[in-house]
N, C-alpha and C positions, 0 to 999 in steps of 0.2 A: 563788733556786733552792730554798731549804728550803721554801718554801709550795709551790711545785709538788710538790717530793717529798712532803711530808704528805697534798697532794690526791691523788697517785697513792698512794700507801700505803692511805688509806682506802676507795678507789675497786677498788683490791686485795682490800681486806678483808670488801667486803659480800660477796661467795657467798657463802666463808667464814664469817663471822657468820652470815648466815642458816641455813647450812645446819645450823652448831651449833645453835641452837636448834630450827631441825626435828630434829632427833637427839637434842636431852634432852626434847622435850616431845612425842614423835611415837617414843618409844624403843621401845616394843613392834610397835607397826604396821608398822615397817621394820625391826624385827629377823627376820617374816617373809620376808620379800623377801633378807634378809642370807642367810637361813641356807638359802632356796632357791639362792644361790648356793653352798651350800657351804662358808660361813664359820662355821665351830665358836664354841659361845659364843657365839652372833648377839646376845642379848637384854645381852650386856657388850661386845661390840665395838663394836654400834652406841652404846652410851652412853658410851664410853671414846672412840670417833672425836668422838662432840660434843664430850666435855672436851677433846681436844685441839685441834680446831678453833676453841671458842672462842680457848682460850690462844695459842692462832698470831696469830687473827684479833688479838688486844687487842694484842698484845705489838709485831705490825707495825705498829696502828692508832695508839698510843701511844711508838713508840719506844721499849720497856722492854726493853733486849736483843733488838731486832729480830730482827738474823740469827740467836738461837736459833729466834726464832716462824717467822722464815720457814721453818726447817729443817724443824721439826715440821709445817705445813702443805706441803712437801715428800713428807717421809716420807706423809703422809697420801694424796699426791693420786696417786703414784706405788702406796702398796698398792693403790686404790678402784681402780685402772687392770685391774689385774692380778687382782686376786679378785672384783670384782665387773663388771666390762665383758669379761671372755671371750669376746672374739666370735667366735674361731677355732674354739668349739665351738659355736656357733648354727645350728640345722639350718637353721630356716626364714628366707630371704633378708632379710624387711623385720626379725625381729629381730637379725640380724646387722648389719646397717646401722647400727641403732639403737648399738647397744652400740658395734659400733665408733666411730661419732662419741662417744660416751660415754668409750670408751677413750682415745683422743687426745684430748679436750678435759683430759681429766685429764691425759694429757701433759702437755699446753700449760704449762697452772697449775703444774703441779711444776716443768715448765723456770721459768717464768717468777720462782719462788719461790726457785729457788737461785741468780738472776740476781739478787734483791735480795738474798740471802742474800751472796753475794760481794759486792755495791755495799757493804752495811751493812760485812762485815767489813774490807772497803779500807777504803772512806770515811766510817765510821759517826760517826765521833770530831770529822771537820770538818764535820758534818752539822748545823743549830739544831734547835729543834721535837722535839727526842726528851729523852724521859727520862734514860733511861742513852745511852753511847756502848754500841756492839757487846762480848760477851761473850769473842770470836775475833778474833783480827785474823790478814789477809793480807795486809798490805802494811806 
């Protein structure tokens, strides 16, 4: 069981990774894009969402206090959802679409990050292959 969780953990954490790095090394070109959504501070949010997506990405990828990383990759996918996927104000159809598939897929990942977010804090401690046990416990 611990190699499969490790393989889903990492398998978890490539968007995540990637995306951080397109975020610290792409931080101006998408802080346009940010702040056409509206996001104040675009040129440090976009660079502040890399820093934390890295740190989610390692911490899941690594077992270092998991269910914190996953939390913060949480918080992360649930803001992008809501300030940047807006599709309820999209006038024209195909970018509404867009966005909304955009919007829920970022759903998706934040459910699915505070579903390991609880695995980690239940079970993080009978769990091999990690660094630390969980930060939190629930059970």
């Amino acid at each position: 069981m611990d190699v499969i969780v490790l393989i889903g953990r990492l398998l978890f954490v490539c968007l995540f990774a990637a995306s951080a790095l397109n975020h610290l090394t792409h931080t101006k070109s998408m802080a346009g894009y940010t702040a056409s959504r509206g996001v104040p501070f675009a040129t440090a949010a976009v660079f502040a969402s890399g820093v934390a997506l890295g740190v989610g990405a390692v911490s899941v990828a690594v077992g270092l206090w998991a269910d914190i990383g996953a939390l913060v990759l949480a918080a992360f996918c649930f803001s992008a959802a809501v300030l940047m996927h807006g599709f309820w104000a999209e006038k024209d159809p195909q970018a509404k679409m867009t966005e909304q598939g955009q919007f829920f897929k970022d759903l998706a990942l934040g459910g699915a990050a505070l579903v390991i977010f609880a695995f980690f804090a239940y079970a993080g401690r009978d769990l091999g292959l990690m660094v630390t046990g969980p930060a939190l416990s629930l059970g």
